[in-house]
N, C-alpha and C positions, 0 to 999 in steps of 0.2 A: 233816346233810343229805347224799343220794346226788347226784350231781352226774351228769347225762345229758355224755357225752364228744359233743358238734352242737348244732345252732339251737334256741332255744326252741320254734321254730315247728316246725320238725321233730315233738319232742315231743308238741307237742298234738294236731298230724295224727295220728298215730300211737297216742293214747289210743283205749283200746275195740278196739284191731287187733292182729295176729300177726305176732309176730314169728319166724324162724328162723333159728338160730345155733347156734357152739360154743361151748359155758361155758370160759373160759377160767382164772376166778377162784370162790374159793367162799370166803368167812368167813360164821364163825357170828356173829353178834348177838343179846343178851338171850338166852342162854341156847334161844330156839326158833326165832327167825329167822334168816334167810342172804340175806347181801349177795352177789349175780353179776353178775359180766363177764362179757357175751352177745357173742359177733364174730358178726357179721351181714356177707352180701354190702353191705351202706348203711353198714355200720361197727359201732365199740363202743360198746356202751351196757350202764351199770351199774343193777342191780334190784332188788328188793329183795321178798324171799318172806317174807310174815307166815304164822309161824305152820309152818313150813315142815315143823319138824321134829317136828309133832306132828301135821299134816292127810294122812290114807294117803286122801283120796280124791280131792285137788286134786295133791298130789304121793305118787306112790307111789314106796315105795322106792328112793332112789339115782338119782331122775332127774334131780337138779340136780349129778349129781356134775362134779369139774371132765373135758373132752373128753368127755362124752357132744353129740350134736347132738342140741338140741331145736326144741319150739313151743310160745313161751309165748302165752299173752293176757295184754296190759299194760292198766293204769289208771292214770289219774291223782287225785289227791285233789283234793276240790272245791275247797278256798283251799292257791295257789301260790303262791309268790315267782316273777315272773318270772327269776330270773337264776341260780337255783337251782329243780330239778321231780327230781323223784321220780317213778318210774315202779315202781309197782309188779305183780306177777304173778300174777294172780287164778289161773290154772289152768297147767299144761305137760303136754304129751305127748311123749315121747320119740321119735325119728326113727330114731334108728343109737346103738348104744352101742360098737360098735366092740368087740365079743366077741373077744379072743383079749391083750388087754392089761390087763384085769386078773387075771389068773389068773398071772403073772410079775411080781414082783420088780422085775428089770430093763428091763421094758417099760414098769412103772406108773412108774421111776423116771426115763425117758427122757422121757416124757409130760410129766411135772412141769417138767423141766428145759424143753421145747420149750414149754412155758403160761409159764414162767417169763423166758422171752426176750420171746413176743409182749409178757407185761404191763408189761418196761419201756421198751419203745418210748413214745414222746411220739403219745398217742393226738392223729388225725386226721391225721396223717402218711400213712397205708396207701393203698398202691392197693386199697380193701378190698376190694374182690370175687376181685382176682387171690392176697391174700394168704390169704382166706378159702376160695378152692378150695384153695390149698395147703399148708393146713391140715389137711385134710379127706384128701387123698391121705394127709399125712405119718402121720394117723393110721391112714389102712386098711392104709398101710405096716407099724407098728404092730403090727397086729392079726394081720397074716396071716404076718410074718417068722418064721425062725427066732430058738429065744430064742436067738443069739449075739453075746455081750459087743463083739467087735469090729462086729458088722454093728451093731447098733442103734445104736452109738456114730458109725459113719460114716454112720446114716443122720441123726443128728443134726445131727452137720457142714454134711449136705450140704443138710439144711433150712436152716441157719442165713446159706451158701451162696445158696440159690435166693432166698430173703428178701431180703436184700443188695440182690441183681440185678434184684430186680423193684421196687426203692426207688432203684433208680439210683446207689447208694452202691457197683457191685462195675461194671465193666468185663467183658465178655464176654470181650476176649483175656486176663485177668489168668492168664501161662500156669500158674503155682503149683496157682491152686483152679480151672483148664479144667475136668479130672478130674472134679473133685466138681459142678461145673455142668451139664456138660450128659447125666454119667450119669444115668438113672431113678433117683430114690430106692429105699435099700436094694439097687441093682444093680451093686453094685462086685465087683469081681473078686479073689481071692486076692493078688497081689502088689500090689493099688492097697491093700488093709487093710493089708499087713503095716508098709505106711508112712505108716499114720494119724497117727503123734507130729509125722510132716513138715507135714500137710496141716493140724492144730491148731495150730500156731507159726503158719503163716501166715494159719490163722483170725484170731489172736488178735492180730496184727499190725495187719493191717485194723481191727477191732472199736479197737482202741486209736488206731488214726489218727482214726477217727470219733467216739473222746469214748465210747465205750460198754465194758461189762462186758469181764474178761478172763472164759474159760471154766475151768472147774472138770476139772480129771482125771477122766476117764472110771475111775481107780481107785478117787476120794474120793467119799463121800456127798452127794448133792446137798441140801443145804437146800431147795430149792424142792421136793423131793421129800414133803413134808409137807405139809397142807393149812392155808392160812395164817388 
């Protein structure tokens, strides 16, 4: 069973209606279907596309890919458990694919890594709407940067950074990651990069007071960089 990450009741409002969001997750199932994590301004919710990878008229290529923004129409099946519901995805239409990230290596693999943080946050936690705009920046970010290994990697940070702070979990004076906070993402300056290994340690510092992942060298391959 997909399990909706909110109220039952939510769920059932929301049967027969459109939803808008960034996919954050994509597994295959049976071979033709795909299990998605949609972040929505109202939050995450998981879906379930029958048939997905065989329908070019209800989904046409690569629109459930993960960080495209779409609109789906969701359903639900006519006998539910209440405590568990399935929302499935009768149709989607693509919104923004954020054109300039995948044609890069290093773009698609920053993406992954940046999908891979939101999805192990403890859903319902999010300020969702403030997280879900900042989502959306970090990807047009993204899209329009230069491909440079340093810059995307500090634009990482500096998501990972902004996230933090708007969960309450980072202090606005923290003077360490100032820097990475109240810069524009991707808008750091020559000598703020050349001391990204400083600004990682004390990513990683925080992240570990919190009970949460260490980060992966911007050297090493990210596993999240695969589609799971």
């Amino acid at each position: 069973m997909i399990k909706l990450w909110g109220l039952f009741k939510l769920v059932r409002e929301m049967n027969g209606t459109k939803l808008q969001g960034i996919i954050t997750r994509q597994n295959l199932h049976l071979e033709k279907d795909l299990l998605i994590d949609l972040l929505t301004p109202q939050g995450f919710f998981s879906l379930y596309a029958r048939g997905a990878l065989n329908s070019r008229r209800r989904f046409v290529g690569g629109i459930l890919e993960v960080g495209n923004f779409v609109e789906v129409l969701t359903e639900l099946p006519k006998a539910i458990e209440q405590q568990e519901a399935i929302m499935f995805i009768k149709e989607a239409k693509l919104i923004k694919c954020f054109e300039g990230i995948r044609n890069s290596y290093s773009k698609v693999s920053v993406l992954y890594k940046v999908m891979d943080f939101m999805n192990q946050w403890p859903k319902g936690r999010y300020e969702e709407w403030k997280i879900f705009s900042l989502l959306g920046v970090v990807l047009e970010c993204l899209a329009q940067t230069a491909n440079d290994h340093l810059v995307l990697h500090s634009t990482y940070l500096q998501f990972i950074v902004k996230s933090l702070y708007l969960e309450g979990l980072l202090r606005s004076d923290t003077t360490t990651l100032n820097v990475l906070l109240k810069s524009p993402l991707g808008g750091l300056s020559g000598p703020v990069l050349k001391e990204l290994p400083k600004y990682e340690i004390a990513v990683n510092q925080v992240l570990e007071q919190i009970g949460f992942f260490r980060l992966e060298s911007k050297k090493q391959p990210a596993k999240s960089a695969v589609l799971r």
